[in-house]
C-alpha positions as CSV (number, residue, x, y, z in Angstrom):
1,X,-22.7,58.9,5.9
2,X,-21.4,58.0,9.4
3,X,-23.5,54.6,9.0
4,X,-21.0,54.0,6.2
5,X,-18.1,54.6,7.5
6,X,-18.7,52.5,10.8
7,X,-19.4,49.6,8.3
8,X,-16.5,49.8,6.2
9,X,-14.5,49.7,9.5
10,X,-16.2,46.9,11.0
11,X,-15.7,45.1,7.5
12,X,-12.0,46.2,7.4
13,X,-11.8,45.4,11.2
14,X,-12.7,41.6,10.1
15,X,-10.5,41.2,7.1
16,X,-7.8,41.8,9.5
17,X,-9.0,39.6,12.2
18,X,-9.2,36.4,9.5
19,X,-6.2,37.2,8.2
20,X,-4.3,37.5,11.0
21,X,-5.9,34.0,11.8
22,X,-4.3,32.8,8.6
23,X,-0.7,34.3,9.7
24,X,-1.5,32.5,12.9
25,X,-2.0,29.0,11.5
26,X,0.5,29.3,9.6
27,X,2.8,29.9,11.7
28,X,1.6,26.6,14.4
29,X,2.0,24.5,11.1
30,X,5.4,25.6,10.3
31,X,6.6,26.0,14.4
32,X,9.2,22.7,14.5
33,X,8.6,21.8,10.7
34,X,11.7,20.7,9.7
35,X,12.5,19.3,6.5
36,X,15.4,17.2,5.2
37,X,17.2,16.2,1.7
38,X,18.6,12.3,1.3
39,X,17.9,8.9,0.4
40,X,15.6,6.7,1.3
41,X,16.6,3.2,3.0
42,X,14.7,-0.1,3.8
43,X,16.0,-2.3,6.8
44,X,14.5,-4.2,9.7
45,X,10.7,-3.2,8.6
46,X,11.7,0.1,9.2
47,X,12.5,3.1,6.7
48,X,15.4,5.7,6.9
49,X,16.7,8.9,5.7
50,X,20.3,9.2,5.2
51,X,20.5,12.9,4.9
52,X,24.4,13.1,4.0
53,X,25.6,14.3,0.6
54,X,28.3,11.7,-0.2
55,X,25.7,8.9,0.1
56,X,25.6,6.3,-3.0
57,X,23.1,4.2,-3.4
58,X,25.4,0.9,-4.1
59,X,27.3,1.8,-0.6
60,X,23.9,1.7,1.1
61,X,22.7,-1.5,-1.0
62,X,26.2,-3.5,0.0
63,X,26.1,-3.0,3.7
64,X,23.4,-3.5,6.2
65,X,21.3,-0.9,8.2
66,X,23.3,-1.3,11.5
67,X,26.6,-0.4,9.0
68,X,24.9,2.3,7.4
69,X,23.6,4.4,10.8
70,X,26.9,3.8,12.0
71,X,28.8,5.4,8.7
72,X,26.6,8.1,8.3
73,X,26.0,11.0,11.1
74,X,22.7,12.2,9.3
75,X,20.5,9.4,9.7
76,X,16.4,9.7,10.9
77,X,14.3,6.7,11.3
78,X,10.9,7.4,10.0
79,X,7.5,6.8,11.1
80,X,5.7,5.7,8.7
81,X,2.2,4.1,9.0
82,X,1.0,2.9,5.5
83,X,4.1,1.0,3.8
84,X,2.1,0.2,0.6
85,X,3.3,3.3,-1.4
86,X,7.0,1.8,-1.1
């Protein structure tokens, strides 16, 4: 009986070592994640969020990039490798 008891610990022991190694991983994924809501902008070869809510997609079309970082304050340059799926 003792036999089974140290096994079901050393099993339970385990469980709790893996998933604490889950929690762990999780938590290196999500540490700086940061995510962001907007539209999407083409200029220079580059691509750009503007994150702000009163954004329109004909004031962003009508003006150029330089025009459109400096009217907006929520504005990220991404870093994209593969364009093709633009």
């Amino acid at each position: 009986m003792n036999r089974v008891y140290i096994l079901l610990t050393a099993l339970l022991f385990f469980i709790l070592l893996f998933y604490a190694g889950e929690l762990s991983q999780k938590a290196k994924i999500n540490h700086g994640a940061m995510t962001m809501q907007g539209m999407l902008v083409m200029g220079n070869g580059q691509i750009y969020l503007v994150g702000d809510d009163d954004v329109s997609k004909e004031e962003v079309e009508s003006v150029s990039i330089n025009e459109v970082i400096g009217r907006y304050g929520s504005v990220a340059k991404l870093d994209i490798q593969n364009h093709s799926f633009f």
